[in-house]
BARORO-670775 format. One record per residue (C-alpha): x, y, z. Coordinates in steps of 0.5 Angstrom, whole numbers, padded with zeros to 4 digits, always signed. Example, Ala and Ser with C-alpha at 12.3 -4.5 7.8 and 13.67 -1.06 7.14 Angstrom:
2
+0025-0009+0016
+0027-0002+0014
! end
This chain:
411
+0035-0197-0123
+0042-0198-0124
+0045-0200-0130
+0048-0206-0129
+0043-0211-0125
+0049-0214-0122
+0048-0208-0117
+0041-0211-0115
+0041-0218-0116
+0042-0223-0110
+0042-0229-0112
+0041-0236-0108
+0046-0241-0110
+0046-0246-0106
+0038-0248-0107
+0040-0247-0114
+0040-0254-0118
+0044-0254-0126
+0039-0253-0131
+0040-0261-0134
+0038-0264-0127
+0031-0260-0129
+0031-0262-0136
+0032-0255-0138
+0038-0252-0143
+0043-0246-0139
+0039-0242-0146
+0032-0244-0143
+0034-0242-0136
+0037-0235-0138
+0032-0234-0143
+0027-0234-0137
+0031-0230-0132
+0033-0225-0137
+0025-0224-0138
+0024-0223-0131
+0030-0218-0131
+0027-0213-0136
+0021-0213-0132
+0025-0209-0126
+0028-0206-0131
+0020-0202-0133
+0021-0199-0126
+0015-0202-0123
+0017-0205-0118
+0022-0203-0113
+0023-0210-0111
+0022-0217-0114
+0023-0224-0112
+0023-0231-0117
+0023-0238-0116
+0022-0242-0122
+0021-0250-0120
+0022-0256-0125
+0021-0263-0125
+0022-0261-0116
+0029-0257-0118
+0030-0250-0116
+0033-0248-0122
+0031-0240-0120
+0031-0237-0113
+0033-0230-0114
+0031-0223-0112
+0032-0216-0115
+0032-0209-0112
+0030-0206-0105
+0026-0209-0100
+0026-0201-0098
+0031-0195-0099
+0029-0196-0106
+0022-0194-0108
+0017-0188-0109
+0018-0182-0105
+0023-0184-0101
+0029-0181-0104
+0035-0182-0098
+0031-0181-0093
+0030-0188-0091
+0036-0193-0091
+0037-0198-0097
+0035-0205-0095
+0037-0210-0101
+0032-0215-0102
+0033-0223-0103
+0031-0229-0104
+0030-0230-0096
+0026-0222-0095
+0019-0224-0093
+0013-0221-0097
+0006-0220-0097
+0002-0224-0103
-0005-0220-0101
-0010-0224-0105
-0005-0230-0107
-0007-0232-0099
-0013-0233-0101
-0010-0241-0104
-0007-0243-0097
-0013-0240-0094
-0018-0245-0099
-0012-0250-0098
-0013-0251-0090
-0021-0252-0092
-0021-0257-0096
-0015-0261-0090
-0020-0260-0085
-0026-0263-0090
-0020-0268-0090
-0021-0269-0082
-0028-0270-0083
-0028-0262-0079
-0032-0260-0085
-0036-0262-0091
-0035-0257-0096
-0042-0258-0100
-0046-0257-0093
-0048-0250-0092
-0044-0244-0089
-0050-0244-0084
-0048-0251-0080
-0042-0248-0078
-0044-0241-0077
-0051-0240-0076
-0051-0233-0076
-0048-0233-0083
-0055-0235-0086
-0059-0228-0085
-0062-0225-0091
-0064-0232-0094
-0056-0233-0094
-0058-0240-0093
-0057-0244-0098
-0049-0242-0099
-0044-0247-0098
-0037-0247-0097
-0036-0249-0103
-0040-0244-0106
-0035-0238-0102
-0029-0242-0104
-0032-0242-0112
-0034-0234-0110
-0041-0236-0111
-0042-0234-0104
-0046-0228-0105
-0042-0223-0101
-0037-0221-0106
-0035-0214-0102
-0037-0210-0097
-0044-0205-0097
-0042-0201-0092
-0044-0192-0092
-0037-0189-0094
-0038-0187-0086
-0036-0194-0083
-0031-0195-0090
-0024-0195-0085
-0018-0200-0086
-0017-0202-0080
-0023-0205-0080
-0019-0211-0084
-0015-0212-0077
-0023-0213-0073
-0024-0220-0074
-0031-0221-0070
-0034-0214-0073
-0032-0217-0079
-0035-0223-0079
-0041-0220-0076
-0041-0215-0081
-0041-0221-0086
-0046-0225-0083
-0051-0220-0083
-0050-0218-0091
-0055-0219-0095
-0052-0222-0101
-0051-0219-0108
-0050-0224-0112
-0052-0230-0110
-0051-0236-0115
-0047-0231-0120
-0039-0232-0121
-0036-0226-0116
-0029-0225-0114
-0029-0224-0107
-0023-0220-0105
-0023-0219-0098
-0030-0222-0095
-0030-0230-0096
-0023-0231-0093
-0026-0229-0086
-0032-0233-0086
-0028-0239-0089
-0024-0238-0082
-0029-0237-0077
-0031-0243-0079
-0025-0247-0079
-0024-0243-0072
-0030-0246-0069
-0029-0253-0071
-0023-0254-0069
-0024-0249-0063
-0016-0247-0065
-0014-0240-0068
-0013-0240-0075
-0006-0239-0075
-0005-0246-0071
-0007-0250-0076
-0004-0247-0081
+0002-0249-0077
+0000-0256-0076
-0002-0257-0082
+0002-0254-0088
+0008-0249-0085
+0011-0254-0081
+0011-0260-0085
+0013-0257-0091
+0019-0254-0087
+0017-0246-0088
+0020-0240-0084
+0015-0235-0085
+0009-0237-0089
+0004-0235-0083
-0002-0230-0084
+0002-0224-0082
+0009-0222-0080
+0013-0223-0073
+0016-0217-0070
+0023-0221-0070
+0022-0221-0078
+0021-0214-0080
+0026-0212-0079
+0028-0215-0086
+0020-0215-0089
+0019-0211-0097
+0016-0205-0096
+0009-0205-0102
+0010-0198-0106
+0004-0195-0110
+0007-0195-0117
+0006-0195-0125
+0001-0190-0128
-0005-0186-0123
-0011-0190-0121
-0017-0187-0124
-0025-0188-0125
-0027-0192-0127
-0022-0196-0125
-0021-0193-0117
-0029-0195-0115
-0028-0201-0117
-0022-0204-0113
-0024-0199-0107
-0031-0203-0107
-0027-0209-0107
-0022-0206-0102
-0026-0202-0097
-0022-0196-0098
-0017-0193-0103
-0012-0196-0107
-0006-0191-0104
-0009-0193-0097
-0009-0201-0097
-0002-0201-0099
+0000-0195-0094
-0004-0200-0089
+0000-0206-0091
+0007-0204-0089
+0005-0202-0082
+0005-0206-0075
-0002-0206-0074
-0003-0210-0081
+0002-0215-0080
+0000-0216-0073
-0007-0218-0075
-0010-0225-0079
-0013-0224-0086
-0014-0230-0089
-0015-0227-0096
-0010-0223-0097
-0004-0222-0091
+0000-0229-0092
+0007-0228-0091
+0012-0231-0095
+0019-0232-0099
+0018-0234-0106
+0022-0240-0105
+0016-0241-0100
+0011-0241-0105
+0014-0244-0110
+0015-0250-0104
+0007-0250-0104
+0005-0251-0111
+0010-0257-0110
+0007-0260-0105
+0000-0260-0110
+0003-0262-0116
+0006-0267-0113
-0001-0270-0110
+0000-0268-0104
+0006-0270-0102
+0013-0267-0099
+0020-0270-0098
+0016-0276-0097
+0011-0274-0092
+0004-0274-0094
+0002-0267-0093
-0005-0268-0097
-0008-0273-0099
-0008-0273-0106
-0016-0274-0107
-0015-0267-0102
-0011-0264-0108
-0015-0267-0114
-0021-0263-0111
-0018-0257-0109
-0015-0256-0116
-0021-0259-0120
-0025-0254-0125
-0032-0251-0123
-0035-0251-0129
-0032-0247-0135
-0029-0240-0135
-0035-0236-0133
-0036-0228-0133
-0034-0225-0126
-0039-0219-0124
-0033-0216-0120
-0027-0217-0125
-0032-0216-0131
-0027-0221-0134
-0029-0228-0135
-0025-0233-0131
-0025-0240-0128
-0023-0242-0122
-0024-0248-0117
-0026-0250-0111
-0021-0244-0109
-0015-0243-0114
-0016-0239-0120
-0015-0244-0127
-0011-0243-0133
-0013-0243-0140
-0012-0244-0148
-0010-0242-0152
-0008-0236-0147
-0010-0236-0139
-0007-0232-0133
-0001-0236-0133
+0001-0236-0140
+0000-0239-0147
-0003-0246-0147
-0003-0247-0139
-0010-0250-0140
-0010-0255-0133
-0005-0249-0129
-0007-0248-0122
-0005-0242-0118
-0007-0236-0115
-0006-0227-0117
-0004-0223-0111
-0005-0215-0111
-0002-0212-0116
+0002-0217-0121
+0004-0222-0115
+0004-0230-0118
+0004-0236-0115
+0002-0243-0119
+0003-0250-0121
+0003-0253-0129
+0003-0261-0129
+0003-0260-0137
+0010-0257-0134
+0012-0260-0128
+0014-0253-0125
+0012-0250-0119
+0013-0242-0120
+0012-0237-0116
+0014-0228-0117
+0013-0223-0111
+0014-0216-0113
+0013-0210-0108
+0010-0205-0114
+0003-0204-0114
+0002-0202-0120
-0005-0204-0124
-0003-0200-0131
+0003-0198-0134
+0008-0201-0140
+0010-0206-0134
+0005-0211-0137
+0007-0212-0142
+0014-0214-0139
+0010-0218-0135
+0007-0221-0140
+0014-0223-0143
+0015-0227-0137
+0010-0231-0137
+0010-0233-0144
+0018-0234-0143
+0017-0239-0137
+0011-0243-0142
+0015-0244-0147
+0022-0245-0145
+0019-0250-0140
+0015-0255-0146
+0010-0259-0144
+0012-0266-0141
+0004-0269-0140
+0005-0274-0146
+0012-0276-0143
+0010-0276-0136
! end
């Protein structure tokens, strides 16, 4: 950690645009940003990447730290390479947004209707009285199978990377939770992509292209990670306070294996070669701020209609109120595929009650505020679940909220 920041600080100057042209004072944009600069300083994160939209200005687009080089264990033995705002990361669950984004567009085309059940598009999804479960049920994480209930014997990470025995496994589950609210970290996203593979007859990987990377003009933004690119991608670091019981089990029953595992995992080439919808989306926080651009300004990008703006308004819509996760053991609101905000304080600050967005693992955010008119998103490469760093991110979010006061009466 060095003592002056300008030593690890890159900074995007030509995408960012004068704090008055976002309807900001210089005070407000520096006062976010210095949050977001105490946060690396707790040292959880070897690397961080920012991007803060207002009124559709990019007023932040700035990186902090090392994509790799810099983080535990690592000493000198591996060459510093610095992050920037264009090194590309992975948003883990954050995915899980684009992924519920691409089923609402192809409900759009009429490819699908998000109330009918799974088991019309994929029959064999309706084994063990699964039924009756709908997309939209697995979008709201109502799906029934919120993990996967496999013998420690048969618990192996590169099982994330077989698509079709996942999804076989998937379809031949007996649901556990059937009608209750539980956050489906892994397994909703590969039934929600066979899916749409079978109704389009077409990889997922294209449709995402077609529909959303290349109309919103994205390099990266694709489930996993070409070889030409990875030569720049962040390495994810194991970081902040040791994970123990009971704490362990938990984020093992969500994510088959060990904490430790799953991010030695992600930053190898067999993760970034495979297609998990839920959780390896690779992007820019730049990209994903662009995203949330796009929903919050209906659908809508440099002119072209991407989505249409029934499509946003039922990908954002409530699903009921904040209800109790059986797998967070919190109580959350979520839509038909993003996880809501909340008053008088929610996941992406105080009074963000008709916020939008999606968390990645651990402390990866992405979302959009209309009280606000800002489209924000924070990469960071430490997966740290607890530690002192929470508080810091705490800060950030309150930062952002109350420097960028709510324009819903002016709008």
């Amino acid at each position: 950690m060095p003592r002056d920041l300008g030593q690890a600080r890159s900074i995007d100057a030509a995408s960012e645009r004068p704090a008055a042209a976002a309807g900001l004072s210089d005070a407000a944009v520096q006062a976010i940003w210095t949050a977001v600069e105490d946060l690396y300083r707790t040292g959880a994160y070897p690397a961080v990447t920012f991007c803060l939209r207002r009124n559709g200005q990019v007023v932040l687009n700035r990186a902090l730290g090392h994509a790799r080089g810099n983080g535990p264990g690592e000493g000198t033995r591996v060459p510093q390479l610095r992050a920037t705002p264009d090194t590309p990361i992975s948003l883990f669950s954050a995915s899980k947004a684009v992924t519920a984004a691409l089923l609402h567009l192809l409900a759009e085309e009429g490819g699908v209707d998000l109330d009918r059940p799974v088991v019309d598009y994929l029959p064999a999804f309706g084994a063990h009285g699964k039924h009756r479960i709908t997309l939209a049920d697995v979008l709201a994480h109502r799906g029934g199978i919120p993990s996967f209930r496999l013998p420690q014997a048969q618990r192996r990470i590169d099982l994330l990377a077989d698509w079709e025995q996942t999804v076989a496994l998937l379809c031949a589950a007996t649901p556990s939770t059937q009608g209750r609210q539980a956050y489906h970290a892994m397994t909703g996203g590969y039934i929600l992509g066979e899916v749409l593979q079978r109704v389009t007859g077409r990889p997922i990987r294209e449709y995402l292209d077609r529909r959303l990377r290349h109309p919103l003009g994205m390099k990266h933004f694709t489930y996993g990670l070409p070889r030409e690119h990875r030569d720049r991608v962040a390495h994810n670091y194991a970081a902040g306070a040791p994970v123990r019981f009971p704490v362990a089990g938990l984020v093992q029953r969500q994510l088959i294996v060990p904490f430790d595992e799953i991010i030695a995992f992600s930053n190898t080439d067999r993760a970034m070669d495979a297609v998990v919808p839920s959780g390896n989306l690779f992007a820019t926080a730049e990209e994903l701020s662009r995203f949330y651009q796009m929903l919050l300004d209906g659908g809508r990008h440099e002119g072209r209609q991407v989505m249409q703006p029934a499509t946003v308004a039922r990908l954002i819509r409530p699903v009921g109120r904040a209800a109790f996760d059986h797998t967070v053991k919190l109580p959350i609101r979520y839509s038909e595929g993003l996880i809501l905000g909340g008053n008088p304080f929610g996941l992406y600050g105080p009074m963000t009650g008709r916020a939008y967005g999606h968390l990645g693992f651990m402390n990866i955010f992405g979302w959009a505020d209309p009280d606000r008119h800002i489209a924000c998103s924070l990469l960071v490469t430490g997966k740290a679940i607890l530690g002192t760093h929470l508080l810091a991110l705490g800060r950030v979010l309150n930062s952002i909220a109350r420097q960028c006061r709510p324009l819903r009466a002016a709008a």
